[in-house]
C-alpha positions in Angstrom: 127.1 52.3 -15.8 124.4 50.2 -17.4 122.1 52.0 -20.0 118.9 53.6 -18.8 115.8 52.7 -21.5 116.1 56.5 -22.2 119.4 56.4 -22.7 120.6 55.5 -25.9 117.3 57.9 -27.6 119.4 61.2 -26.1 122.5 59.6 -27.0 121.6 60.4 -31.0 123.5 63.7 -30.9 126.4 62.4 -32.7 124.5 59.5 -35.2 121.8 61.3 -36.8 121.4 60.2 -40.5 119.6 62.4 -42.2 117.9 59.6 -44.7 114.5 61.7 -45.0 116.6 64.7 -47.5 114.1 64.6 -49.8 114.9 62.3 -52.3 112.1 62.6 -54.2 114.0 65.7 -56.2 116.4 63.1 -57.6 115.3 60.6 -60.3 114.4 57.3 -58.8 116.0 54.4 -60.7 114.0 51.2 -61.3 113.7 49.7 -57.8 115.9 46.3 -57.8 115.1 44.7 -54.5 111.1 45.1 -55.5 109.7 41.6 -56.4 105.6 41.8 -57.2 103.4 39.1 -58.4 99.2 38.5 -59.1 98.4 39.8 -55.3 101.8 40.3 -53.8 104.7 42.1 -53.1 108.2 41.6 -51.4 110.3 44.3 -50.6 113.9 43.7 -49.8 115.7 46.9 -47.9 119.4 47.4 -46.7 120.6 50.1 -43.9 123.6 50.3 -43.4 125.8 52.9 -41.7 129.8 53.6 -40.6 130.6 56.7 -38.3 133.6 57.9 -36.8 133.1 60.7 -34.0 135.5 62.6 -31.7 135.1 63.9 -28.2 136.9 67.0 -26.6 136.7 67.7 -22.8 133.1 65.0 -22.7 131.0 65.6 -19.9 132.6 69.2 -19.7 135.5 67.5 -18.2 133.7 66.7 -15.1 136.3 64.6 -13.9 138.7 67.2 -12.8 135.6 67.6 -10.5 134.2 64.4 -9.6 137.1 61.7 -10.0 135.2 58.4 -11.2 136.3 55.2 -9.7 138.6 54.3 -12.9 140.2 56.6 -14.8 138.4 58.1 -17.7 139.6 60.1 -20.3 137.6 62.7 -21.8 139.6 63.1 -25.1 138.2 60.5 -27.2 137.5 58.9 -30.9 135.8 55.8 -32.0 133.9 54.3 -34.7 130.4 53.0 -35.2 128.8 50.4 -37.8 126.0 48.4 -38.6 124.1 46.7 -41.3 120.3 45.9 -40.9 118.5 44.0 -43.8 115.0 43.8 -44.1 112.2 42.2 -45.7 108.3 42.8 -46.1 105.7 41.0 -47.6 101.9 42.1 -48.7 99.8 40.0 -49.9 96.1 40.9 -51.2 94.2 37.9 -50.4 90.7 39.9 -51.9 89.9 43.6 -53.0 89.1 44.0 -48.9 91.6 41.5 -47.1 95.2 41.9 -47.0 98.2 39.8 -44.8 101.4 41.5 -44.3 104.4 41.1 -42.3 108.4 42.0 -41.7 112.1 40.7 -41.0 114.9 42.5 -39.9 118.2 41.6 -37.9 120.8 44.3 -37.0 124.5 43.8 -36.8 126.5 46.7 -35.0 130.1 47.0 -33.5 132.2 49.3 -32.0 135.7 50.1 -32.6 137.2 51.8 -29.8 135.5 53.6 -26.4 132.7 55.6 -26.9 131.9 58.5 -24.3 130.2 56.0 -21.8 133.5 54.0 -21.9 131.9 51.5 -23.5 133.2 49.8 -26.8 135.0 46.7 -28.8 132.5 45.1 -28.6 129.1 44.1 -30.7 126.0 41.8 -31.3 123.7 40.6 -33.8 120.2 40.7 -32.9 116.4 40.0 -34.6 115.4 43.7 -34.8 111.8 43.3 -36.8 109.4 39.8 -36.9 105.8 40.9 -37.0 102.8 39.7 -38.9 99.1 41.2 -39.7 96.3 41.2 -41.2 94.0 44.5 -42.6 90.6 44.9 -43.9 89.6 47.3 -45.8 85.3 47.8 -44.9 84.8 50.9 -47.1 87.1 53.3 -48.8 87.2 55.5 -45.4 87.1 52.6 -43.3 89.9 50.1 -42.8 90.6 47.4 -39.7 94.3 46.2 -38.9 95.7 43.7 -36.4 99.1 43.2 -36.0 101.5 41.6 -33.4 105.5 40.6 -33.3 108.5 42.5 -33.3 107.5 46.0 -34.8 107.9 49.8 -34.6 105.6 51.8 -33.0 105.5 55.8 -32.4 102.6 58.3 -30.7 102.7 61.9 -32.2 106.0 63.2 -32.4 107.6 60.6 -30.3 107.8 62.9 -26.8 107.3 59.1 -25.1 106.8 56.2 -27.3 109.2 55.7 -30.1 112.4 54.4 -28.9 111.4 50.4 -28.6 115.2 49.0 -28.9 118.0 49.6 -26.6 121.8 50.2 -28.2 125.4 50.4 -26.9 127.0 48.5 -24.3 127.2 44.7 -25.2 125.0 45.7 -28.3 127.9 48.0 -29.7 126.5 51.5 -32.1 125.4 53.5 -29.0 124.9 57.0 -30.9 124.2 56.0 -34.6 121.2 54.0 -32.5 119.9 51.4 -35.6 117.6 49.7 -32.8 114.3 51.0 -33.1 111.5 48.2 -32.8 110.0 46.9 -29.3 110.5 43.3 -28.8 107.0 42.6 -28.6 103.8 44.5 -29.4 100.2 44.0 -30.1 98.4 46.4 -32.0 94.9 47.2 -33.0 93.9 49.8 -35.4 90.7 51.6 -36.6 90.0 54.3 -39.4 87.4 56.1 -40.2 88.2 58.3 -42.3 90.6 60.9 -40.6 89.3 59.5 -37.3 92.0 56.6 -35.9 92.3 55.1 -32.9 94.6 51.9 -31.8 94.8 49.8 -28.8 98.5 48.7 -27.8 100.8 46.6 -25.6 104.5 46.9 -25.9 107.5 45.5 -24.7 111.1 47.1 -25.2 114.2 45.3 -26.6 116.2 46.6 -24.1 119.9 45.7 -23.1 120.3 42.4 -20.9 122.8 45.0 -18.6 120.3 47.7 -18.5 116.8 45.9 -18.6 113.9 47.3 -16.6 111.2 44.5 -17.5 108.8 47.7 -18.3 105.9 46.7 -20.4 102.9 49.2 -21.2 99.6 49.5 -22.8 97.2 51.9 -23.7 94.9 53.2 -25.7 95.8 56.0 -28.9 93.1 58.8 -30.5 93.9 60.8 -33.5 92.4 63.1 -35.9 93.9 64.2 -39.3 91.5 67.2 -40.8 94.4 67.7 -43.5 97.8 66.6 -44.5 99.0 68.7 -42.1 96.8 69.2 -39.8 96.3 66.7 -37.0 95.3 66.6 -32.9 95.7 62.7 -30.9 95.3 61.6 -26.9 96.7 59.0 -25.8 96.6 57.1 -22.3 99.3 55.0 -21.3 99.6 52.7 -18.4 102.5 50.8 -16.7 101.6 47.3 -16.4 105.1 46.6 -15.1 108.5 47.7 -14.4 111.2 45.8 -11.8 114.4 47.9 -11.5 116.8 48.0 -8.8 116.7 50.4 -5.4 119.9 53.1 -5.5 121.2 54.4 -2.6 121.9 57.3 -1.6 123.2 59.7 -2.8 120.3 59.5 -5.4 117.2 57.6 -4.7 114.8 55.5 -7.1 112.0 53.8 -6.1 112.4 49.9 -6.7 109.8 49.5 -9.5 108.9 52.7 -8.9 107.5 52.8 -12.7 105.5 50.2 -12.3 101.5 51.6 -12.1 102.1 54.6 -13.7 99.6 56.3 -15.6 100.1 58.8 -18.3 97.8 61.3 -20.7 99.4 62.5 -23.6 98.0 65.6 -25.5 99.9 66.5 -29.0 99.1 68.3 -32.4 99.9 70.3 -35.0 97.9 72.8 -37.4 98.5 75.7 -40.2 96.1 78.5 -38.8 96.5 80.9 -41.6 95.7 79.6 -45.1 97.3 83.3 -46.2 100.5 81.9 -44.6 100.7 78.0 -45.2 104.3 77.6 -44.3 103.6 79.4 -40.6 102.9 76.3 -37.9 101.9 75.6 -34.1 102.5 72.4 -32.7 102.3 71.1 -28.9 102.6 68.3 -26.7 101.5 68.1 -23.1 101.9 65.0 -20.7 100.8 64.2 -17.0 101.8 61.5 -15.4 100.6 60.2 -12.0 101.0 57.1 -10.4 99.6 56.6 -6.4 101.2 54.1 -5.5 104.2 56.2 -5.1 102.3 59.3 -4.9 103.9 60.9 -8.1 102.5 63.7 -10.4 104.6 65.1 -13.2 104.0 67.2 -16.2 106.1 67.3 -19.4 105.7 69.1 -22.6 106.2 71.9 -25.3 105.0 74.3 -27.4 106.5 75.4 -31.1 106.2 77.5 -33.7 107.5 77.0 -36.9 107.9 79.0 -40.3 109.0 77.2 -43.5 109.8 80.2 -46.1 109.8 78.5 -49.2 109.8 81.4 -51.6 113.1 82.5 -50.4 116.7 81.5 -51.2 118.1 78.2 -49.6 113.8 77.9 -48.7 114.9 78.4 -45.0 112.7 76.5 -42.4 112.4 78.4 -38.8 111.2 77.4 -35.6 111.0 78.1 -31.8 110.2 75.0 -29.2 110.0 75.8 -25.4 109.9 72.5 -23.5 109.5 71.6 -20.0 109.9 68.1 -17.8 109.4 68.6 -13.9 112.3 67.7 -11.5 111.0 66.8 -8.0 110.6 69.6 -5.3 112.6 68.3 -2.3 110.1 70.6 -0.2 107.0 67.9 -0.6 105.8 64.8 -0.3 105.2 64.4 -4.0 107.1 62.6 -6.5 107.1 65.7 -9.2 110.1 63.8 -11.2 108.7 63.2 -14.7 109.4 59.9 -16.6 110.6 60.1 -20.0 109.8 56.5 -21.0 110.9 55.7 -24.1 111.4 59.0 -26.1 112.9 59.8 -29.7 116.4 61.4 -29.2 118.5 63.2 -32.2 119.0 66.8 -32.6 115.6 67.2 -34.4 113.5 65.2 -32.1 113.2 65.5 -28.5 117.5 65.9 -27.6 117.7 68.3 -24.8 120.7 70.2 -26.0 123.9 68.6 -28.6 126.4 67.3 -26.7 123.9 67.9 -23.2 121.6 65.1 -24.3 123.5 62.8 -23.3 123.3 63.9 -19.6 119.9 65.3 -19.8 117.3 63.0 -20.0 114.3 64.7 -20.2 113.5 64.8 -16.4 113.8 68.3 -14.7 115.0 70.1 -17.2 114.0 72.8 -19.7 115.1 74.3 -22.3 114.7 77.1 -25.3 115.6 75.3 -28.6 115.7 77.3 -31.8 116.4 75.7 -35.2 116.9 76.6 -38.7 116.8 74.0 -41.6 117.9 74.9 -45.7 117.9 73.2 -48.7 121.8 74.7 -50.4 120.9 72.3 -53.6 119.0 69.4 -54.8 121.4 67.5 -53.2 122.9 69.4 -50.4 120.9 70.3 -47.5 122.1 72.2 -43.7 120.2 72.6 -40.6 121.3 74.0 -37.1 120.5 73.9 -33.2 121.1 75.7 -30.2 119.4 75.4 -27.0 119.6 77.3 -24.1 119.1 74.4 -21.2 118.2 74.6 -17.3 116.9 73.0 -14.5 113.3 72.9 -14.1 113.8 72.4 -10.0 116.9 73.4 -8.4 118.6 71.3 -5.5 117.1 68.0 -7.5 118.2 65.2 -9.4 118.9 66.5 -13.1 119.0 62.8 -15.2 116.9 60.5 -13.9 113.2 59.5 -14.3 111.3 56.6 -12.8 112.8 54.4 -15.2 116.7 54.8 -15.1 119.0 52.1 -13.6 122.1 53.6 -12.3 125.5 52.2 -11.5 129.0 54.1 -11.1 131.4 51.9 -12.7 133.2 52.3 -16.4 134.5 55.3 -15.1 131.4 57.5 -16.3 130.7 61.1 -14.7 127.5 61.4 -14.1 125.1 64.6 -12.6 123.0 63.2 -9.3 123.0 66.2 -7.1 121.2 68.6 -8.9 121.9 72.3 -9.3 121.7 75.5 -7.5 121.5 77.7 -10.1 119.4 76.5 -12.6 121.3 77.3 -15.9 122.8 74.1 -17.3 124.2 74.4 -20.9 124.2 76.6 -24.0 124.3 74.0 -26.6 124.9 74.3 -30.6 124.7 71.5 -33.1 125.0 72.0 -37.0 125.0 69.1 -39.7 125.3 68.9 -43.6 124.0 66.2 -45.5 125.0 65.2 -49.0 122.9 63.1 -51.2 125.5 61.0 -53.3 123.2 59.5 -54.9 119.4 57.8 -54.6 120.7 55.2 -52.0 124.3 56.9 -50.7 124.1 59.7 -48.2 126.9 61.5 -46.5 126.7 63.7 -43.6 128.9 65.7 -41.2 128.4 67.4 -38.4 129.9 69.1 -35.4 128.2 70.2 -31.4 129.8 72.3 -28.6 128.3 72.1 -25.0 129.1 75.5 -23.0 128.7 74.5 -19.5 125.6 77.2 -17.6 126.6 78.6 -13.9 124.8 75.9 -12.3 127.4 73.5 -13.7 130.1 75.7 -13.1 129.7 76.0 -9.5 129.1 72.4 -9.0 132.4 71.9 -10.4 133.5 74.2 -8.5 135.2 76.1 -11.7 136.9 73.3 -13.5 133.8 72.2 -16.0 135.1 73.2 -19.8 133.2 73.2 -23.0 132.5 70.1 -24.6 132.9 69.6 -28.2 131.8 67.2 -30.7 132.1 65.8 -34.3 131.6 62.9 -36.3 131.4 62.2 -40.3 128.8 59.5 -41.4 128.5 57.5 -44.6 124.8 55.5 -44.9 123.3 52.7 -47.3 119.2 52.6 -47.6 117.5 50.7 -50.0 
């Protein structure tokens, strides 16, 4: 099975590395890989990571159920490293003029199979090569032009975040270092809290997996506080040339290509009485008529962060939804993830799930609760309550997935009956070693829903998950 754009962002269940703990509660030593000058500055940065992770009874074990054309097994351990050094330079050419730009390569390797039956294998690849140029009209008012090899999210990354593809020939499927697109061109404009950017973007994807999408679009957002904020976006398809499947799963050939998209998100503190109560939402249509397609994505989410008690507990509640196509009409209703940001505390539908569920007919319940134990130790869980958003439809797959049944990997195609999917939980503990060392471990257990079960006919079994990580970042 070659690796859909999407995904190597779901598979982040097992390699999240909790690098944003907040540091800023330890003392910060002298920085050494900071060089400055009269008008410049260099930055040197290391990020480095090694993982080992265990599987029990993957993909519920599906196999008893659906025999793959090799044998897989579903009991499984392997481990994950890379190392990605970077580099960035400002330089103020005046008081209003400033030139910047980036380097970053990633190395990564595999030991062992991972869960796709993928692994030994690894590559070293330019991950970050941008330049730009800023000017700075007015203290509120700023211009910036940048273009290259770059990062580049919208909101809370729902759609665009994920620009680099990992696993496979690439090696470090779930700790996922690849982030960047592989070509962008960006415009920016500030006034004040006022921003909007134009973009194109190209994904580093994987040679076995590529679906030659490249987009562009236009971005709107409005901060009236630190933490307060409302954007739009509009995002258009300029191309995409993936394969046909047959039966028994059909995808359009290129059937991404012409899509449009508007994307809705923000966030606000309505009660200055309550500051640490939250609301946040995202809402996405997509439509595309050459294919006659309409789909509709999204979620709403309230959050509480209760700083004046013990551990300062932080509380929320997302319901999110992604439409699966109704078999009953004419309409394409399957809705396209693109290229969304994947761990447990982004946009994963489910633990040990996400790496089935893509983020195309599915939705879920997902309630989470972060604390701080210490100034250095800090614990968050997950659990999501997943189903079907259409029943007798295809559960994975958006416009943009290419699909092959070989490496022995189960895979969902059918769709459900009964809706109910998985009851997912994921937990993690991080511990700050020091200002640059961070160790986290974590564990996930996928309960297989009804609608599983009787597609299985029985046999499905709950999945379970762990993995200890040690990460570098300077």
């Amino acid at each position: 099975m070659t690796n859909p754009p999407s995904l190597a962002l779901a598979a982040s269940l097992c390699g999240l590395i909790w690098a944003a703990a907040p540091a800023e509660a330890q003392e910060q030593p002298v920085d050494p890989l900071l060089f400055t000058g009269d008008g410049w500055r260099l930055k040197l940065g290391l990020d480095a990571a090694v993982q080992t992770a265990g599987e029990i009874d993957s993909w519920w074990n599906l196999t008893e159920a659906f025999p793959p054309v090799n044998a897989y097994d579903p009991d499984r351990a392997f481990t994950e490293a890379y190392v990605k050094p970077t580099a960035r330079l400002d330089i103020e050419a005046t008081s209003a003029l400033a030139f910047y730009g980036g380097l970053a390569a990633v190395a990564s390797y595999t030991l062992g199979q991972d869960v796709f039956d993928a692994g030994d294998t690894g590559a070293v690849t330019l991950e970050n090569a941008y330049g730009g140029l800023r000017i700075n009209a007015a203290p509120d008012m700023s211009f910036d032009v940048s273009a290259g090899m770059q990062d580049y999210v919208i909101g809370s990354g729902m759609l665009i975040q994920m620009g680099g593809g990992n696993g496979y020939e690439r090696g470090a499927l779930l700790l996922s270092p690849r982030t960047a697109w592989d070509m962008t061109a960006i415009a920016r404009e500030r006034f004040g809290g006022l921003a909007f950017e134009q973009f194109y973007l190209d994904p580093s994807e994987l040679e076995s997996g590529d679906s030659l999408t490249e987009l562009a679009g236009l971005h709107a957002r409005y901060d009236w506080s630190a933490e307060d904020y409302a954007g739009l976006a509009y995002i258009h398809v300029l191309k995409s040339d993936y394969p046909a499947l047959a039966a028994p799963l059909v995808i359009i050939p290129g059937g991404r290509e012409g899509m449009n998209v508007l994307h809705g998100y923000g966030r606000t503190t309505p009660l200055a009485d309550l500051p640490g109560l939250w609301l946040a939402g995202d809402l996405a249509y997509e439509w595309n008529e050459r294919i006659d397609q309409q789909a509709w994505g999204g979620q709403a989410e309230i959050g509480y962060a209760a700083t004046s008690l013990r551990f300062m507990p932080v509380f929320s509640y997302a319901f999110r939804y992604f439409s699966g196509d109704d078999p009953s009409t004419s309409v394409n209703e399957r809705f396209d993830s693109l290229f969304y940001e994947g761990s447990p505390t982004g946009w994963a539908t489910g633990g040990n799930a996400s790496l089935a569920f893509y983020n195309s007919n599915v939705m879920a319940h997902r309630f989470g609760v972060d604390v701080t134990l210490s100034e250095r130790d800090f614990a968050r869980a997950r659990y999501w309550h997943v189903r079907a958003a259409q029943e007798n439809s295809p559960i994975q797959f958006g416009q943009g997935a290419e699909v092959q049944f070989e490496n022995g990997t189960p895979i969902i195609i059918a769709g459900v009956q009964t809706p109910h999917l998985s009851d997912d939980i994921y937990i993690e503990y991080t511990r700050i070693l020091n200002a640059n060392l961070f160790m986290t471990a974590g564990g996930a257990l996928s309960v297989p829903g009804e609608g599983l079960r009787d597609a299985a006919k029985g046999v499905a079994e709950n999945w379970w998950g762990g993995y200890v990580n040690l990460s570098v970042k300077y």
